[in-house]
C-alpha positions in Angstrom: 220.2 201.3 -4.7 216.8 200.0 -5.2 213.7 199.9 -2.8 214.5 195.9 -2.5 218.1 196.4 -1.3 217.2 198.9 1.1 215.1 196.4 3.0 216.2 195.2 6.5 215.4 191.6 6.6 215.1 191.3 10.2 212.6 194.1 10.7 209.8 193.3 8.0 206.1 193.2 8.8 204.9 190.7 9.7 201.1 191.1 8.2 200.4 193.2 5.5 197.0 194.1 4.0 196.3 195.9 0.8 193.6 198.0 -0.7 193.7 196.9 -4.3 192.2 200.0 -5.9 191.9 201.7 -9.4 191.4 199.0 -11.8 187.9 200.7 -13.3 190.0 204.3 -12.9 193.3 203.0 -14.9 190.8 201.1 -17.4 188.9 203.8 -18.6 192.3 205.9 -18.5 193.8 203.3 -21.2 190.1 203.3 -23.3 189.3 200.1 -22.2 185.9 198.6 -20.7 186.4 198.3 -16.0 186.6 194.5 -16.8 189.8 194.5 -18.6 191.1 196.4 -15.4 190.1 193.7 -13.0 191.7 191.2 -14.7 194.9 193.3 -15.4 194.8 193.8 -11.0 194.7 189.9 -11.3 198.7 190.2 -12.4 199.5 192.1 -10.0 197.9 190.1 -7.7 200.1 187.2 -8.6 203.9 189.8 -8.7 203.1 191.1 -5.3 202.3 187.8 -3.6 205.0 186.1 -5.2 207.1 189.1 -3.6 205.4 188.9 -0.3 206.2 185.3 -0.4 210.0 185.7 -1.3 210.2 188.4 1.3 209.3 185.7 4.0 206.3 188.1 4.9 203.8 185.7 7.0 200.7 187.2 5.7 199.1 189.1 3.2 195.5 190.1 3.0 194.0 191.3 0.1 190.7 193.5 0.0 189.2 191.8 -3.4 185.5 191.9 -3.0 183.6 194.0 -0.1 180.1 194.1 0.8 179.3 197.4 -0.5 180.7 196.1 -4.0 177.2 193.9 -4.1 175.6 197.3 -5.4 177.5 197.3 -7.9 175.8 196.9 -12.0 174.6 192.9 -12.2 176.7 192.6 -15.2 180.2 193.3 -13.6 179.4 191.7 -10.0 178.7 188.5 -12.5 181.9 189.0 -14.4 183.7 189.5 -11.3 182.6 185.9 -9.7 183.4 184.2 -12.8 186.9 185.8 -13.1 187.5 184.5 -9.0 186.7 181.3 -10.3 188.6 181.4 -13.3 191.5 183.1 -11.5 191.7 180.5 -8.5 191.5 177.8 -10.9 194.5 178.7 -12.8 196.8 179.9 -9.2 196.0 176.8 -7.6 198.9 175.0 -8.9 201.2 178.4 -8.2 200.0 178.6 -4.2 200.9 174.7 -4.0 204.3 175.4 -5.8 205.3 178.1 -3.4 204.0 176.7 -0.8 201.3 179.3 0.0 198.0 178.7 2.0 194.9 180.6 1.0 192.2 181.3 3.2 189.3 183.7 3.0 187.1 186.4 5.2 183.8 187.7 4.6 180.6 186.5 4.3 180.4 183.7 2.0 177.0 182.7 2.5 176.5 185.8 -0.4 178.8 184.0 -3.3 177.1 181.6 -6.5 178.1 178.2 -5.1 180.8 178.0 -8.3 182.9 180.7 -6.7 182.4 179.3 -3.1 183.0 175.9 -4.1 186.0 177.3 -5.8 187.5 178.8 -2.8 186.3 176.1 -0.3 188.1 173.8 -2.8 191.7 175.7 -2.8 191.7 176.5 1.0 191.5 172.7 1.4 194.4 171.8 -1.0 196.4 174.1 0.1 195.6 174.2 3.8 199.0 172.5 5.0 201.2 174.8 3.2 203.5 176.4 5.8 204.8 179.5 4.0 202.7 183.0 3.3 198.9 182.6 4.3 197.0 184.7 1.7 193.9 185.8 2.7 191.3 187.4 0.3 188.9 189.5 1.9 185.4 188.6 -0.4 182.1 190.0 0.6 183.8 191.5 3.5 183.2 194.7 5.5 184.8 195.9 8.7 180.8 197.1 10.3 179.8 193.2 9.1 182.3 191.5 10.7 181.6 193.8 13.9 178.6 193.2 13.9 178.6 189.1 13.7 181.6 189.4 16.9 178.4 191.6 18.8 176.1 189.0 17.9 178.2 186.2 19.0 179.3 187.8 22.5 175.4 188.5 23.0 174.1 185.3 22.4 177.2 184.1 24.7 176.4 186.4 27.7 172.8 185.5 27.2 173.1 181.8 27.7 175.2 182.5 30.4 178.5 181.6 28.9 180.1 184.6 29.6 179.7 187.8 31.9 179.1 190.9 30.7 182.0 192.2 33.1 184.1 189.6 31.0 184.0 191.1 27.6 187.4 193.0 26.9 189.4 193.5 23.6 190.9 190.1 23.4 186.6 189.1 23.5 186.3 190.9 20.6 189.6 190.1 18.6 188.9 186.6 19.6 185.7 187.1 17.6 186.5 188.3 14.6 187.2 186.5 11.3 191.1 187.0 11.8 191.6 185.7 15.2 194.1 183.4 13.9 195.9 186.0 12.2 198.1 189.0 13.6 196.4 192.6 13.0 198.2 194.2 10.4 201.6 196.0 10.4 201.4 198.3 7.4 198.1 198.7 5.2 198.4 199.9 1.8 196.2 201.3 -0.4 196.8 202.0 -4.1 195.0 204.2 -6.6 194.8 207.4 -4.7 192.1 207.5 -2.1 192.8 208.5 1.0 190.4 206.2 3.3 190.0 202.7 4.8 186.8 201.7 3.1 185.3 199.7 5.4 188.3 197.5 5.9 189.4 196.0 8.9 188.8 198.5 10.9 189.3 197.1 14.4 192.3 195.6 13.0 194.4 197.9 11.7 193.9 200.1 15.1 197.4 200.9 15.2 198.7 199.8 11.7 200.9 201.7 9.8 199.2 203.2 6.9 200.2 204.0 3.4 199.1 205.7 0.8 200.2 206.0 -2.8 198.7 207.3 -6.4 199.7 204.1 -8.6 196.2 202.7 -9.6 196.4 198.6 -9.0 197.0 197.8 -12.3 200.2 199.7 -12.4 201.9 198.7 -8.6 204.7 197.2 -9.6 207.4 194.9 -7.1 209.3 198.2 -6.9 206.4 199.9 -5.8 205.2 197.5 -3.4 209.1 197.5 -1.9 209.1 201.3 -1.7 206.0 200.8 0.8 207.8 198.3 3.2 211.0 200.5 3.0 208.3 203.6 3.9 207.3 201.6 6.5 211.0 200.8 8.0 211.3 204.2 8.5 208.7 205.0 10.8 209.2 204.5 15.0 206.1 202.4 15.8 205.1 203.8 19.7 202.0 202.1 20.5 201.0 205.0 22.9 204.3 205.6 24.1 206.9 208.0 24.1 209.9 208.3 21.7 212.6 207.8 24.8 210.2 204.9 25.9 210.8 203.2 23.1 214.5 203.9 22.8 215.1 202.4 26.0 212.8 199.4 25.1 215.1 198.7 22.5 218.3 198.8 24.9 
C-alpha cells in the first residue's frame, strides 16, 4: 500500500508549512552550479502544491526567500528575483486552473519592484479562487514579523487604543502576517537540518514537526505523503493528558 492510500481523508491538516531546503546541497552533489538547484526546487514546488491541492489541504506555506537569505552573494540573490518573476509568470495560469489563491508574507518593501509587481500582480488575479491558499514566505523572518506585531501593539497602547492589561495572545496572533490563516498543523523541513530557521516561530508553537534527509529537489509526492501519514500517527495533546484526550474524542 502506498503512503497516498494510507491517508485518512477526514483527519488531514489543515495548514501545512514547509522548509524547502537543499537545493545548493543536492546541486553541487549532481556537479552542477546552486542555481540549477533552485530552479529544480521550482518542480517540486509545482508536484507538491498540486498534491496539497488534490488532498483538499486549505493551506500551504512555503519558506522561499527569508531575511537572512539577503546576505547571501549579489549574483544568486539577483538570479533568485529574476527566477520568482520568471517562475510566477509561467504558474499564473496553473493557480487560476486549479483554482488556487496565492498570497505572500514577509517584508516586501526589500524586493526589485519587477518581482513585487510580479507577486502583487498574481495575488490580485487569483484572489477569488476558493481552493488551497498558497502562501510564499519572501523576505520573511519569524524575529521580523515579531518585531513589526511589538511595534504595532506599542504604537496602539501609546495612542491610547489599547491597554496594556489588554495585550494577550490573540493581540499578538492578531498581529502577525498570518492572522487570517490557521497556525500550522505539521511543518516539514527537507534536506536534513534539524532547526526552524527563523520560521514562524510563534506559529508553529504547537505544530507537529517533521523532519526528513531528501534535499528539496528530490521530495517527491510519495515523500510529501509519507509526512502527512507521519503526521496521522501522532496524538496531538495540546497540554493535556493522553486519557484527556481519549475522552475528548468520546
Amino acid at each position: 500500500m502506498t503512503y497516498k492510500e494510507q491517508i485518512v481523508r477526514e483527519r488531514l491538516p489543515r495548514h501545512v508549512a514547509i522548509i524547502m531546503d537543499g537545493n545548493g546541497r543536492w546541486a553541487k552533489r549532481e556537479g552542477l552550479a546552486r542555481m540549477f538547484g533552485h530552479r529544480k526546487g521550482v518542480e517540486t514546488v509545482h508536484r507538491i502544491t498540486e498534491a496539497v491541492a488534490e488532498l483538499g489541504i486549505g493551506y500551504l506555506t512555503l519558506y522561499t526567500f527569508s531575511t537572512e537569505n539577503w546576505n547571501r552573494p549579489k549574483e544568486e540573490v539577483d538570479a533568485l528575483m529574476a527566477l520568482l518573476v520568471d517562475t510566477i509568470a509561467k504558474e499564473t495560469p496553473t493557480l487560476m486552473k486549479n483554482n488556487i489563491r496565492l498570497e505572500t508574507i514577509g517584508d516586501l518593501s526589500r524586493l526589485p519592484e519587477a518581482t513585487r509587481a510580479k507577486f502583487l500582480g498574481c495575488i490580485a488575479e487569483t484572489g477569488a479562487n476558493t481552493g488551497l491558499t498558497l502562501v510564499i514566505a519572501l523576505s520573511y523572518s519569524a524575529r521580523w514579523e515579531l518585531i513589526e506585531a511589538t511595534k504595532r501593539i506599542a504604537a496602539a497602547v501609546k495612542s491610547g487604543a489599547m491597554l496594556v492589561e489588554d495585550v494577550n495572545e490573540s493581540t499578538i496572533s492578531s498581529s502577525l502576517t498570518t492572522s487570517d490563516m490557521p497556525d500550522p498543523d505539521l511543518l516539514i523541513r527537507t534536506g536534513g537540518e534539524l532547526r526552524l530557521s527563523n520560521y514562524l516561530l510563534w506559529q508553529c508553537a504547537y505544530s507537529e514537526l517533521y523532519f526528513c534527509q531528501t534535499p528539496w529537489p528530490a521530495f517527491k509526492e510519495e515523500a510529501f505523503y509519507e509526512a502527512i501519514v507521519d503526521f496521522q500517527s501522532r496524538e496531538r495533546r495540546f497540554g493535556k493528558t493522553s486519557e484527556q484526550i481519549q475522552h475528548d474524542a468520546q
